[in-house]
C-alpha positions in Angstrom: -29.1 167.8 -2.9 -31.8 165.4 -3.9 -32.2 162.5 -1.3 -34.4 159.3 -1.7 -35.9 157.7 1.3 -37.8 154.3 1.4 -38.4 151.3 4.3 -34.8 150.3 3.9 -33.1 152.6 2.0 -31.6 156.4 2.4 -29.7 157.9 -1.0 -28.3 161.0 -1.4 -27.3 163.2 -4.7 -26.3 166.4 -6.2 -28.0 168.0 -7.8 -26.1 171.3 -8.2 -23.3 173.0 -6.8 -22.8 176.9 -6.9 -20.5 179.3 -5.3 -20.7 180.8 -2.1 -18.4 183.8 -2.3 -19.3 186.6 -0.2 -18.3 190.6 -1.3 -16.7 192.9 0.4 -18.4 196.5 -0.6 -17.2 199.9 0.9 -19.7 199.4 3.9 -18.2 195.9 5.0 -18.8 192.4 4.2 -21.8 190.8 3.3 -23.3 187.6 1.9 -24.6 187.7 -2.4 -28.3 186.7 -1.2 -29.7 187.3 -4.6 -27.0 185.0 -6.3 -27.5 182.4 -3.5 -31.1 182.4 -4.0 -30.3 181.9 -8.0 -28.7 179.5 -7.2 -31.3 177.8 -5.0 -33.6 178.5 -8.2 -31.3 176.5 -10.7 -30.8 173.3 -8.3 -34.4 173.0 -7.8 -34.7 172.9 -12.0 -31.6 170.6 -11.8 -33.4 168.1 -9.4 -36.4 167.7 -10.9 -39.7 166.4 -9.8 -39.8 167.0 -5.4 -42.4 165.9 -2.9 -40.8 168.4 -0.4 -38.4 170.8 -0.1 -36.3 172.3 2.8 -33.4 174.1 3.6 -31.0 174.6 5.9 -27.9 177.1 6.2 -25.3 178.5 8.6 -26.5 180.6 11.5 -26.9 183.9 13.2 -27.6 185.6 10.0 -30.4 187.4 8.8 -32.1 190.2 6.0 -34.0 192.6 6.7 -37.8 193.4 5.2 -39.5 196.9 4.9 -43.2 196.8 5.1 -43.9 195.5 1.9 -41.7 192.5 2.4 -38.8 193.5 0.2 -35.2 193.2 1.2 -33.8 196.1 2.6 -30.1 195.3 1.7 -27.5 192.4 1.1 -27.6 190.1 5.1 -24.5 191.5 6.6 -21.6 188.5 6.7 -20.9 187.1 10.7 -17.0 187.5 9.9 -17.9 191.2 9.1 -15.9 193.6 12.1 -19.1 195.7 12.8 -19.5 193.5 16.2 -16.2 194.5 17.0 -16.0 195.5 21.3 -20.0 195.3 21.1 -20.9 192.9 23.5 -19.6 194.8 26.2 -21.6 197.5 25.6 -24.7 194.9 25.6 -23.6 193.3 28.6 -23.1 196.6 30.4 -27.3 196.3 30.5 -27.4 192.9 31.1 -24.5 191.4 32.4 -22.6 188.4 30.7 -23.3 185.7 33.0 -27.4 187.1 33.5 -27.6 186.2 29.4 -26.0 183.3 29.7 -28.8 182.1 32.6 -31.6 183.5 30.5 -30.1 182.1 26.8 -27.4 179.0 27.6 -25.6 180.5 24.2 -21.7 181.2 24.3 -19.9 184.5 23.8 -19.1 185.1 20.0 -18.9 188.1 18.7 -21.1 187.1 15.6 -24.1 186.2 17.6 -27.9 188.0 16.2 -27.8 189.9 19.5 -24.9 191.4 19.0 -25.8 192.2 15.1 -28.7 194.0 16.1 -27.1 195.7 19.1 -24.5 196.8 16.1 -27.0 197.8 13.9 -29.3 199.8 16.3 -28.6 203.3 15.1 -28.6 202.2 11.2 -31.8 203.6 8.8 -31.8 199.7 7.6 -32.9 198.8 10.9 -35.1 201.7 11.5 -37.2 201.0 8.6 -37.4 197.0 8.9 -40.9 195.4 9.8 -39.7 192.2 9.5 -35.7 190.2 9.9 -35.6 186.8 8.6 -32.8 184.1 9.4 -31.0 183.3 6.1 -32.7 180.1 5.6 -36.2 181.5 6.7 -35.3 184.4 3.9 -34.9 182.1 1.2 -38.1 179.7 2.1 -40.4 183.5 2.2 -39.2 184.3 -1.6 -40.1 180.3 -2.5 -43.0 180.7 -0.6 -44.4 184.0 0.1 -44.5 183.2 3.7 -42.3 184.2 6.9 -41.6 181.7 9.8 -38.7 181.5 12.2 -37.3 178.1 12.4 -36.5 176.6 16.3 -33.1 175.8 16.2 -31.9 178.2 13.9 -33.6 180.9 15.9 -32.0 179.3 19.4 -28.5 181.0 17.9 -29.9 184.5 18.1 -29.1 184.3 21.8 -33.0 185.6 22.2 -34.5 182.1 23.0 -35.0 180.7 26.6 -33.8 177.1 25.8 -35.9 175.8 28.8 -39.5 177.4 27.9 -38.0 177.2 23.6 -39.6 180.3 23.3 -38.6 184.1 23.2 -36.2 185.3 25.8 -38.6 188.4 26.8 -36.9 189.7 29.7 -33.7 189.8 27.8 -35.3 191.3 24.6 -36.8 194.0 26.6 -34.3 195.1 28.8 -32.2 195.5 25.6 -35.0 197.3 23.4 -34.8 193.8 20.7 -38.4 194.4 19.4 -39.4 190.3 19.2 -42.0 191.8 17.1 -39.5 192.2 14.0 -39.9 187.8 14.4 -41.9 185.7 12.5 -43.6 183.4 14.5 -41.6 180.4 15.5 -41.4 177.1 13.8 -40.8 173.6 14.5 -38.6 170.9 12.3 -41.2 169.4 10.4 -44.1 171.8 10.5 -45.1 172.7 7.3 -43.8 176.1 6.2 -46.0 176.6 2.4 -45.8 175.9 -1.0 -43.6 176.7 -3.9 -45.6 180.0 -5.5 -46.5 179.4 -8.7 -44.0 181.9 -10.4 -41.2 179.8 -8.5 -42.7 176.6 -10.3 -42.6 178.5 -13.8 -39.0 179.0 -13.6 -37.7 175.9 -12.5 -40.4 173.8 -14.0 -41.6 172.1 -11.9 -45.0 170.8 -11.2 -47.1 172.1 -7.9 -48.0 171.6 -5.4 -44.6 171.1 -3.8 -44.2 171.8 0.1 -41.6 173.2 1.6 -40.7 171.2 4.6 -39.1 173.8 7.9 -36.0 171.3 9.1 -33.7 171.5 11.3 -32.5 174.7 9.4 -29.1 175.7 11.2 -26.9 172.8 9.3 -25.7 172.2 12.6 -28.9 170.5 14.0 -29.9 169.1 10.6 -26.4 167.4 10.8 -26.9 166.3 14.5 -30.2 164.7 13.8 -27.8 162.7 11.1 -25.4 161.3 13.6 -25.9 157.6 13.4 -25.7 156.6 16.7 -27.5 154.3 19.0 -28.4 155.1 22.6 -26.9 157.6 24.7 -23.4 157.6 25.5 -21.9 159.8 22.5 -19.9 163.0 21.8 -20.5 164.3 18.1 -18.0 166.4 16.1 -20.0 168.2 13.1 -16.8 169.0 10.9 -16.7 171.2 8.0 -15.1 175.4 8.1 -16.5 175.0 11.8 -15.8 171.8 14.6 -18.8 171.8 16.7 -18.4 169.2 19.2 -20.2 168.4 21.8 -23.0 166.1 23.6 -26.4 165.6 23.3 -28.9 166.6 25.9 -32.4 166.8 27.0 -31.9 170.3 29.2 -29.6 172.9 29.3 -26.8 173.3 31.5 -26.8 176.8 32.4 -24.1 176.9 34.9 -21.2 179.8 35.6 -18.8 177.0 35.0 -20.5 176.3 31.9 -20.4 179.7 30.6 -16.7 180.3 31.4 -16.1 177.3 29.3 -18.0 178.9 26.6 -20.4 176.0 25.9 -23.8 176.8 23.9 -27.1 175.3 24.6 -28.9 175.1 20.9 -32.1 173.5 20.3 -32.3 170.1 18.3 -34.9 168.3 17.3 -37.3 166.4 19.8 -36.8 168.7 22.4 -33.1 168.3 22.2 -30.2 170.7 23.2 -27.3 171.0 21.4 -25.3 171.1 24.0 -21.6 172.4 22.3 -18.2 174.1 21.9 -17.6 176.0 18.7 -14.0 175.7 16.7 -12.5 177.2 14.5 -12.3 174.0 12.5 -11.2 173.4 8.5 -11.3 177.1 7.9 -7.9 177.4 9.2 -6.7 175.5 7.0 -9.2 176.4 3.5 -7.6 180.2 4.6 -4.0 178.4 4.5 -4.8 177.0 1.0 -6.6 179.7 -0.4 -3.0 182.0 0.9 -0.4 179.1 -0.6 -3.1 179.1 -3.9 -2.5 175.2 -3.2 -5.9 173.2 -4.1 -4.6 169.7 -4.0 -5.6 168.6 -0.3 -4.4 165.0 -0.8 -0.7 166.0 -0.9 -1.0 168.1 1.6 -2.2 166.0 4.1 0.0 163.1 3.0 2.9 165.5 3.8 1.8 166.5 6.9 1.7 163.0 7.8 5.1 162.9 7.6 5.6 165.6 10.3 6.4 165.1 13.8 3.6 165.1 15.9 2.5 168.0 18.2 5.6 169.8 17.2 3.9 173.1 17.7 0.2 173.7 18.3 -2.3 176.8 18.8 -5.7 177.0 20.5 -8.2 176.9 17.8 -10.6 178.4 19.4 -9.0 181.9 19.4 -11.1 184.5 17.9 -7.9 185.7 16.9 -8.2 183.3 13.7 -11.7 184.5 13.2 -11.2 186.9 10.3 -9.9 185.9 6.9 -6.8 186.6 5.6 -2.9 185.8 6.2 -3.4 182.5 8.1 -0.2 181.1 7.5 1.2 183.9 9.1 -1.2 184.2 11.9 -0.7 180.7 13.0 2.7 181.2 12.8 3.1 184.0 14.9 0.5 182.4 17.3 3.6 179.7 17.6 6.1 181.9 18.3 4.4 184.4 20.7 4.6 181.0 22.8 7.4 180.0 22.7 7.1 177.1 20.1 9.1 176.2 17.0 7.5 178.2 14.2 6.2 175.8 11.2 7.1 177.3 7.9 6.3 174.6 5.4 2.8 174.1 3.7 3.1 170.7 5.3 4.2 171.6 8.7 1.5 174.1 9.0 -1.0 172.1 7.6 0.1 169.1 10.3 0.2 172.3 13.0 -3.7 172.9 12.0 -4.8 169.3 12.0 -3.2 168.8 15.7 -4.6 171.7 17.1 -8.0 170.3 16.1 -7.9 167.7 17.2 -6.3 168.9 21.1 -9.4 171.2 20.7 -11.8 167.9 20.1 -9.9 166.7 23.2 -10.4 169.6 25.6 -14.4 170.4 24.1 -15.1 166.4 24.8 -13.7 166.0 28.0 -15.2 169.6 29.2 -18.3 168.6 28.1 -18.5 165.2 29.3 -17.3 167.1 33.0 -20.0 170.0 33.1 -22.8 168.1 31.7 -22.6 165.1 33.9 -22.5 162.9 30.8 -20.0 160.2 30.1 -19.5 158.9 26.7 -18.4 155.8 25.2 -17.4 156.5 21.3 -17.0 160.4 19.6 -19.3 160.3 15.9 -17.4 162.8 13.4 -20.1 163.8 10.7 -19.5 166.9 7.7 -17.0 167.2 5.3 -14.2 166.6 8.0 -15.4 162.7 7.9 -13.0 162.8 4.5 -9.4 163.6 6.4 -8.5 160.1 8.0 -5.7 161.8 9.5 -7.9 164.6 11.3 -10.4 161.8 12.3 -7.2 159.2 13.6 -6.0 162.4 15.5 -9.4 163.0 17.2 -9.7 159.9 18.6 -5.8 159.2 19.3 -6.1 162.9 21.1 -9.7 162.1 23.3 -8.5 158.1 23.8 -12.1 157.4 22.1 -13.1 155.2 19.4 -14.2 157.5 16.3 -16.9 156.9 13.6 -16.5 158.8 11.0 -19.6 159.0 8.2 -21.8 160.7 6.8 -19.9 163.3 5.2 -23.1 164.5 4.4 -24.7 164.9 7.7 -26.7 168.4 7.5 -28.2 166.9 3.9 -29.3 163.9 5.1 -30.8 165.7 8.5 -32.6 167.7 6.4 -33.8 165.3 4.2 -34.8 162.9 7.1 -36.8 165.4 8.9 -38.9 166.4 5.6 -39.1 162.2 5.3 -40.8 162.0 8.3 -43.0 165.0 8.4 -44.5 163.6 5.3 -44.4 159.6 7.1 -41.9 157.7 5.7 -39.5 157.4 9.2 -40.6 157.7 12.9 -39.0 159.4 15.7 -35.1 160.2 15.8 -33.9 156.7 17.4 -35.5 155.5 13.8 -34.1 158.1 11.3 -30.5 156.8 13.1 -31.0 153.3 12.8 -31.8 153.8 9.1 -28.8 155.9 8.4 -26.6 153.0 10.3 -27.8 150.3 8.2 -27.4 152.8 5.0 -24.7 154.9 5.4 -20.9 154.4 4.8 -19.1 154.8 7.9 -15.0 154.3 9.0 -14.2 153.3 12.6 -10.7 154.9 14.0 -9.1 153.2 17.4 -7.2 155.8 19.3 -3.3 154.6 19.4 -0.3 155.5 21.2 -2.1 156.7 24.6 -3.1 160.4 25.6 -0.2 161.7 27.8 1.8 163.2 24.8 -1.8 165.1 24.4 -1.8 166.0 27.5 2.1 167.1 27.4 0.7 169.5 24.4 -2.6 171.1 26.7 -0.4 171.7 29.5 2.2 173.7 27.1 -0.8 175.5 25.4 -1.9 176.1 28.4 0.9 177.8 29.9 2.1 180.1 26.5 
């Protein structure tokens, strides 16, 4: 993505798209780094002439360098069942609720400190001298040097989000050597320069900079929610919902953590503070099963299907893995009791209810633990497309929704290199821009919340 930024203006384009498919090999699943980073290689000849370039990716995820700085292996994929039953065995050195004081980071089974816990008796990990976070990876090959970006790193469940450094009691007691870290980063330090081979290949003329951002999409799509003071939930959509508040401190409470809210570090000293859901995967798996690519029909028809006929809690880890989704969700509806949807539509309308109930319940906890009322619910990511998910949302919380920019995490990301380099000021500035700029839908919440509250109460109890 190639974004534009000037006094009054914020553009965004594409520059190149290219698959993300990850491989299942005889050892598990893992992520094709080397044909990511091609592809990385290709956009940055597609876009041409840059001032700054930065990047930003999913989370928890990470390679591994021997000590000459080679890869030692393809990064093992976060849906890959090698965590499977592990954190149990972590938290029978430090108990759950102790890491959750120390870290403010939610149980999943995917998080870096369970990875590494997973991966403690492997050769990889006994000869790495260095692990770098996927986006961190790809900035060392453009670069030749090694950093760990803040908020990226705050998913490890290894940062203290009150000092936003290392977690060293909980590192030691588990025998994490920190040391295998690069030394932390901020979004908008500068994180080196395109090396010159990098510049023969995709042409391009040095020096360029490579900008660190807000490099977990989440935060680089936070930092893009355009609003104005306060008072507002956000709802980063895409194959995750992460929805959630705002914050200037953690909340670190036993309530909090048996709610299974994270505390991840934003920019400005911010905390991310946030429920993870399942979110449009369900329904990409659903698609992917029917081989049905046209979305528009299927929403349209789901439209037409009774509301809240059946629902299931879309936060289950059970709906974690890929494969057979349709009849996952299915038997989901059955084990409780509710009518079983068998079309593409009525599941597709079972999915986008579910969501939004979840969007409901992660608001309102949130709102409840934290301390923190809110006045309107922002929906940024790809989810900003499905009027029907974004209606739901704020029928299901009884909050206005704005919905835009589908391309938050870009635009973060491209706002934070814009300011490093002077072009915006603080984050109450890159906002306001992206209001006056950016394309955004408003959705008033109709028909009242007690039918919603009918459907929490029946999930609830099956």
């Amino acid at each position: 993505m190639v974004g534009r930024v000037g006094l009054d203006s914020l553009e965004l384009a594409e520059a190149h798209r290219f698959v993300n498919r990850p491989v299942r090999v005889p050892e598990g699943l893992r992520w094709d780094i080397l044909g990511l980073y091609a592809g990385v290689l290709d956009g940055l000849r597609a876009a041409g002439q840059m001032d700054s370039v930065g990047i930003d990716s999913w989370a928890v995820d990470y390679g591994l360098l021997d000590a000459d700085g080679a890869l030692l292996g393809n990064p093992v994929h976060y849906r890959d069942a090698r965590t499977e039953g592990v954190a149990k065995k972590v938290w029978a050195t430090v108990p759950a609720d102790e890491l959750y004081a120390a870290t403010g980071i939610q149980y999943a089974p995917f998080n870096t400190l369970y990875q590494l816990a997973a991966a403690a008796p492997s050769a990889q990990l006994a000869h790495a001298r260095r692990l770098l976070l996927v986006p961190d990876l790809i900035a060392y090959w453009l670069t030749g040097e090694q950093g760990t970006e803040l908020t990226n790193a705050s998913t490890t469940q290894l940062i203290d989000p009150r000092t936003r450094d290392w977690a060293r009691d909980v590192a030691e007691r588990l025998g994490v050597d920190l040391g295998l870290f690069a030394p932390l980063r901020q979004p908008g330090d500068p994180a080196g320069e395109l090396l010159s081979r990098v510049l023969e290949e995709t042409g391009l003329a040095g020096p360029v900079p490579v900008t660190a951002v807000g490099s977990h999409d989440t935060a680089s799509a936070v930092a893009a929610v355009p609003a104005s003071g306060e008072r507002f939930a956000y709802i980063c959509t895409g194959t995750w919902s992460l929805a959630g508040l705002e914050l200037d401190a953690p909340v670190l409470t036993e309530e909090s953590r048996a709610a299974n809210f994270t505390n991840e570090l934003g920019l400005d000293g911010t905390v991310r503070y946030l429920r993870n859901i399942m979110g449009l995967w369900l329904l990409q798996e659903c698609q992917r099963a029917w081989g049905e690519d046209d979305l528009g029909t299927l929403l349209r028809e789901a439209a037409g299907v009774p509301a809240l006929r059946s629902v299931v809690d879309a936060g289950d880890a059970a709906f974690l893995a890929p494969g057979r989704m349709p009849q996952r969700i299915a038997e989901a509806c059955r084990a409780s009791g509710q009518p079983v949807p068998l079309t593409p539509a009525q599941v597709t309308r079972c999915i986008l209810d579910s969501l939004a109930l979840a969007h409901r319940r992660a608001v309102e906890d949130a709102q409840r633990l934290a301390g923190h009322a809110v006045d309107v619910i922002h929906i940024v990511g790809g989810g900003t497309r499905n009027a029907l998910l974004c209606q739901l949302t704020a029928d299901a919380c009884g909050l206005p929704v704005v919905a835009g920019p589908t391309e938050g995490a870009a635009l973060g990301n491209v706002l934070v290199q814009a300011r490093a380099h002077g072009l915006v000021g603080d984050l109450a500035d890159m906002r306001r821009l992206l209001t006056r700029t950016q394309s955004l839908t408003r959705y008033e919440p109709q028909g009242g919340t007690a039918r919603w509250r009918e459907a929490e109460a029946r999930l609830a109890t099956g």
